[in-house]
C-alpha positions as CSV (number, residue, x, y, z in Angstrom):
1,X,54.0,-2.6,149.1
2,X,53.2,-1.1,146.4
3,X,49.5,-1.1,145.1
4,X,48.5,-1.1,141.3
5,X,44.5,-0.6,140.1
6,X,42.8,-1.8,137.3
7,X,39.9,-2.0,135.4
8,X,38.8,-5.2,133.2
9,X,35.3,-5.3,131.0
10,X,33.4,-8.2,130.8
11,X,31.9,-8.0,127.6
12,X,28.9,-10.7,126.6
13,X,26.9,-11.6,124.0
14,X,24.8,-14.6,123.7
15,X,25.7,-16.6,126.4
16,X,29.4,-16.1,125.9
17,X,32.0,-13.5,127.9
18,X,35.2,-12.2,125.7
19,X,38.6,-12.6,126.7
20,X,42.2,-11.7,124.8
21,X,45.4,-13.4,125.1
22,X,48.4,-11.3,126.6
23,X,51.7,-10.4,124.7
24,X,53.9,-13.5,125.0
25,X,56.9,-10.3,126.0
26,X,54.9,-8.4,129.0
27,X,53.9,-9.9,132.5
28,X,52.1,-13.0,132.7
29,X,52.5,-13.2,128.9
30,X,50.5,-15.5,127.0
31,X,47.6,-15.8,129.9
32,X,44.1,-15.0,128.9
33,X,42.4,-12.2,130.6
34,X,39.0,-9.5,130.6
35,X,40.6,-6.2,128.7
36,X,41.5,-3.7,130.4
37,X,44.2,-2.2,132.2
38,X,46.2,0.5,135.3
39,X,43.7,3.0,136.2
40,X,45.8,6.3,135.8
41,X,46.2,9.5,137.9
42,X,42.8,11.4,138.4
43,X,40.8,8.8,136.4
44,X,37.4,7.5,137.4
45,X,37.4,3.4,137.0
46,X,34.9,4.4,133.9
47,X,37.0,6.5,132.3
48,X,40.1,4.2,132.6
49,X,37.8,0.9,131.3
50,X,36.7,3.4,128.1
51,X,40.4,4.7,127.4
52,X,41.9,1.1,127.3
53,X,39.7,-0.2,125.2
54,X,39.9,2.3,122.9
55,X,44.1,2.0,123.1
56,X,43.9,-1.9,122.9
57,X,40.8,-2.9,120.6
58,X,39.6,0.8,119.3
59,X,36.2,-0.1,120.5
60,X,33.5,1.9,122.5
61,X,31.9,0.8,125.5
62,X,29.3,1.7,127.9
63,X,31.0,0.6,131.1
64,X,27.6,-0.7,132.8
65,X,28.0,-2.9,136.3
66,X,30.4,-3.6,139.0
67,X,30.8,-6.9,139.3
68,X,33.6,-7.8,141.9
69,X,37.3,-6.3,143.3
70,X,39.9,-9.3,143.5
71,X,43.3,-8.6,145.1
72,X,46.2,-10.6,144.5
73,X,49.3,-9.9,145.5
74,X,52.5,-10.5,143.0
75,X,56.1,-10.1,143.9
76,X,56.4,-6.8,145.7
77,X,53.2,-5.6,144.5
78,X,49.2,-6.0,145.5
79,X,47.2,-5.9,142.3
80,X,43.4,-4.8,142.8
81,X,41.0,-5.9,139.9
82,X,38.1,-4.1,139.4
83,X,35.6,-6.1,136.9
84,X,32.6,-4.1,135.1
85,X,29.8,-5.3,133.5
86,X,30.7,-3.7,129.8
87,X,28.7,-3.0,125.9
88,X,30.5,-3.2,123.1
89,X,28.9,0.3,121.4
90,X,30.7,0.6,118.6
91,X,31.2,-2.0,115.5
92,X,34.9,-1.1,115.3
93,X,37.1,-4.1,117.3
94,X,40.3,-5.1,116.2
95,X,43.2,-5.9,118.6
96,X,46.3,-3.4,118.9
97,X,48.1,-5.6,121.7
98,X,47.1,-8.5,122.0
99,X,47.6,-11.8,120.0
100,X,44.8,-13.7,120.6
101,X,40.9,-13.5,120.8
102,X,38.0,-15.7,122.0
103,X,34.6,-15.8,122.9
104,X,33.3,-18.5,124.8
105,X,31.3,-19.9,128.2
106,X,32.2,-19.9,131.4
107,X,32.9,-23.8,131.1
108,X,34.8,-23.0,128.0
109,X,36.9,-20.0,129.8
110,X,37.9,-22.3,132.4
111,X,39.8,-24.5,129.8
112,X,41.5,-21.7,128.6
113,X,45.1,-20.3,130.8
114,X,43.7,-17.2,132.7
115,X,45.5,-15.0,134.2
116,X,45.1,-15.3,138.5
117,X,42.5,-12.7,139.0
118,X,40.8,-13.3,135.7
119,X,40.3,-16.7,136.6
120,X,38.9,-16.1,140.1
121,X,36.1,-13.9,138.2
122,X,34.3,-16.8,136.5
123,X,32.4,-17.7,139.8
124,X,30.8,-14.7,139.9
125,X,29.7,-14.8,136.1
């Protein structure tokens, strides 16, 4: 089985955690998730959380704490999540990928359609 990592920020200010809604044309399209994305070849989980934002918001962060791994396992394929406590540094944030934005509270988050692992996160938050 093949096994895929990746990063996700949780990113919060005053009381409320950002999510973005997924391309309705990639996997699980149209599910709300924490950014982020596949940790690449010879990158630390750090660097991989700083490179995606950049590629899918062109925003800096200061990738802070580990929160929580969450596995699922999809198809022929066992996802790992790894969640991180992240600061927005920088004022630039506009999205590149995605087609939908939202910050809200945990309640709030848990009307909205998160993605599998996303989802599973909230009790931790």
């Amino acid at each position: 089985m093949k096994e895929i990592n990746v990063v996700a920020a949780v990113l919060q200010k005053e009381g409320k955690y950002f999510v973005a809604r997924r391309p309705l044309d990639r996997q699980l399209g149209g599910l709300w998730e924490f950014p982020g994305g596949k940790i690449e070849l010879g990158e630390t989980h750090e660097e991989a959380l700083i490179r995606e934002m950049l590629e899918e918001f062109d925003a800096d962060v200061k990738v802070c704490n580990f929160i929580k791994t969450i596995q699922k396992v999809a198809d022929d394929r066992k996802i790992v999540l790894h969640f991180y406590y992240s600061d927005l540094i920088s004022s630039r944030f506009e999205m590149k990928e995605h087609i939908g934005m939202f910050w809200g509270t945990v309640d709030e988050l848990k009307t909205k359609e998160l993605a599998p692992g996303d989802l599973e996160i909230l009790d931790y938050l």
